[in-house]
C-alpha positions in Angstrom: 2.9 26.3 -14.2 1.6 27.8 -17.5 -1.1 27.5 -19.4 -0.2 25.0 -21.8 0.7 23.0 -19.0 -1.6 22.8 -17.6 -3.8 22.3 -20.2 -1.9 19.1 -21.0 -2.3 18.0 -17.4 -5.7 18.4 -17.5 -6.6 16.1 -20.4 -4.6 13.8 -19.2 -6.8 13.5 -16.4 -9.7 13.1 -18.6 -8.1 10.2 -20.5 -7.5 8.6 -17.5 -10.7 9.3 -15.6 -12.4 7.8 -18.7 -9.9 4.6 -18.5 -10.7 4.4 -14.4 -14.4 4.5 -15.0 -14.1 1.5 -18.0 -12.6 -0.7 -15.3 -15.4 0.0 -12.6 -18.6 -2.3 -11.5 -21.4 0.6 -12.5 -23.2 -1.3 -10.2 -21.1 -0.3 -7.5 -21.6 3.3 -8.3 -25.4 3.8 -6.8 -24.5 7.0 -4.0 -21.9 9.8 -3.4 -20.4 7.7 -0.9 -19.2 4.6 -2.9 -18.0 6.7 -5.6 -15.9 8.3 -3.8 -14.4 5.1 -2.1 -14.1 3.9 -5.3 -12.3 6.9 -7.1 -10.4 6.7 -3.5 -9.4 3.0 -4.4 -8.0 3.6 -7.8 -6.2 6.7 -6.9 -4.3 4.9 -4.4 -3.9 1.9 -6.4 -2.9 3.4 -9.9 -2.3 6.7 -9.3 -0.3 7.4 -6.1 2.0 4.3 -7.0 3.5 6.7 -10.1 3.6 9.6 -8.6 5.8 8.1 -5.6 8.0 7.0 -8.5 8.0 10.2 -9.8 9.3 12.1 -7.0 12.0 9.3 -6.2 13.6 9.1 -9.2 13.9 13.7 -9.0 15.3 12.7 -5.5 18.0 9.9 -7.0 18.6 12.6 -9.6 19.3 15.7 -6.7 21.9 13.5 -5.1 
């Protein structure tokens, strides 16, 4: 991947990280431990969910 890429990738991440932490109770977020279940949480609930769609549609497009 170049640079540029991933460049782009990464503030992407940043915009999103930044939308992710809007949405959370702060109050939640008092150790190591519950941040991570809750990064954990919204990974697999708004992130994975594209990504899955991501690689199905390259593998409709392959066949």
């Amino acid at each position: 991947m170049n640079q540029e890429k991933q460049q782009r990738i990464k503030a992407c991440l940043q915009e999103l990280a930044g939308l992710l932490y809007e949405e959370v109770d702060k109050n939640q977020l008092t150790n190591l431990e519950e941040i991570e279940k809750t990064v954990r949480r919204q990974v697999l609930e708004y992130v994975s969910p594209e990504i899955a769609l991501f690689l199905l549609n390259k593998q409709l497009e392959q066949k």
